[in-house]
C-alpha positions, 0 to 999 in steps of 0.5 A: 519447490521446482525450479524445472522450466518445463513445469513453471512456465506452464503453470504461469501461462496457464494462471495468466489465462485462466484469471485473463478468460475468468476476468473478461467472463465476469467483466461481460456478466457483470457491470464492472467499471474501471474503478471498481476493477483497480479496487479489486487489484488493491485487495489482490496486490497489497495483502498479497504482498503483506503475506509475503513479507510477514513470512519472510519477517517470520522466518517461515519454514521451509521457505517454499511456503512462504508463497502460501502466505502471499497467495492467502493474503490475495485471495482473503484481500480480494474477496473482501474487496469483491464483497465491498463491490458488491455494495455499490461500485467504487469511484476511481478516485475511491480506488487510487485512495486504496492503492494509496493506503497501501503504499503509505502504510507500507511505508509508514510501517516500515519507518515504524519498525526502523524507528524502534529498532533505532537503526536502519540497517536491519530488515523492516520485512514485520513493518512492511507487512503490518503497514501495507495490510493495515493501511490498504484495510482502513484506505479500503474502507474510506474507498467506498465513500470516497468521492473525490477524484483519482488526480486528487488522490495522486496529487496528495500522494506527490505531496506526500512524497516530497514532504518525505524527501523535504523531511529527509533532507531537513534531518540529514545533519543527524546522520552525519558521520560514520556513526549515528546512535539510535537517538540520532536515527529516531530523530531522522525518521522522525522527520521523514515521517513529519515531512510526509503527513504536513505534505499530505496535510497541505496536498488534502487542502489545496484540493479541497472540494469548493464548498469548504473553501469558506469558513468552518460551519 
């Protein structure tokens, strides 16, 4: 709750070293590979973030402690994402997966919510929340099985990206004009929503592995 110099900036120099002197600690015990490093930060960032915009969504007060709820996202996400670890390393292609379910659940929760309220001028600070802890938990956890690569990954995430866009643009006419009723607005996330999973859909099977290239079994 103090906004005094003299006692934030110390604080944050003395967090960044301890977590910088632990990490390379932990990095020279332990066999931790790059992938299994950006797994972690999945865990730490995405429900961290959740945390933090679940409070806000909640009106927590005082608001001081809000940043409770972001700091007990991070530590429960990266102790899971630790413990997952500590099973078998994750690919690099297994860590983008869960940065990606992070930021498409993200998203996604917050189409959600604005689609409900049938408008797009209200805060999405309860979507938001919901969707990036959701969609980081079950990206996760297909994470740790994944096998493909992380430029696959990416490339889906584009795809999904300009399907967004595409889905956008396609149902800008319902937006036209000074007002829009919820119906009108529903219809435009609806294709913003559309428009990303057939992305996401074409991005997956453009990269398919080469042995499913032939017919079905």
């Amino acid at each position: 709750g103090s906004d005094d110099a003299r006692l934030v900036y110390p604080l944050t120099a003395l967090g960044a070293g301890l977590g910088l002197g632990a990490s390379m600690i932990v990095a020279d015990e332990w066999n931790v590979t790059v992938g299994d490093a950006w797994f972690v930060a999945s865990g730490m960032h995405w429900p961290g973030a959740a945390g933090l915009l679940l409070a806000h969504g909640y009106a927590v007060e005082p608001t001081e402690e809000r940043y409770l709820y972001g700091l007990v996202g991070a530590a429960g996400g990266t102790a899971l994402a630790t413990a997952a670890t500590g099973f078998g390393h994750v690919d690099g292609g297994g860590a983008a997966l869960a940065h990606s379910g992070g930021l498409f659940g993200t998203f996604f929760g917050g189409l959600l919510q604005a689609a409900i309220a049938g408008t797009t001028t209200e805060p999405l600070h309860l979507g938001l929340g919901y969707g990036a802890i959701g969609g980081v938990i079950v990206a996760g956890a297909a994470g740790t099985r994944f096998e493909g690569s992380a430029s696959r990954v990416l490339f889906v995430d584009l795809l999904g990206g300009l399907g967004a866009l595409g889905g956008a643009a396609l149902g800008s006419p319902l937006m036209v004009g000074d007002y829009q009723s919820p119906s009108e607005t529903r219809g435009w996330l609806a294709c913003i929503g559309a428009g990303t999973l057939t992305g996401i859909a074409l991005g997956a099977f453009a990269t398919r592995p080469e042995g499913t290239h032939g017919s079905l079994p």
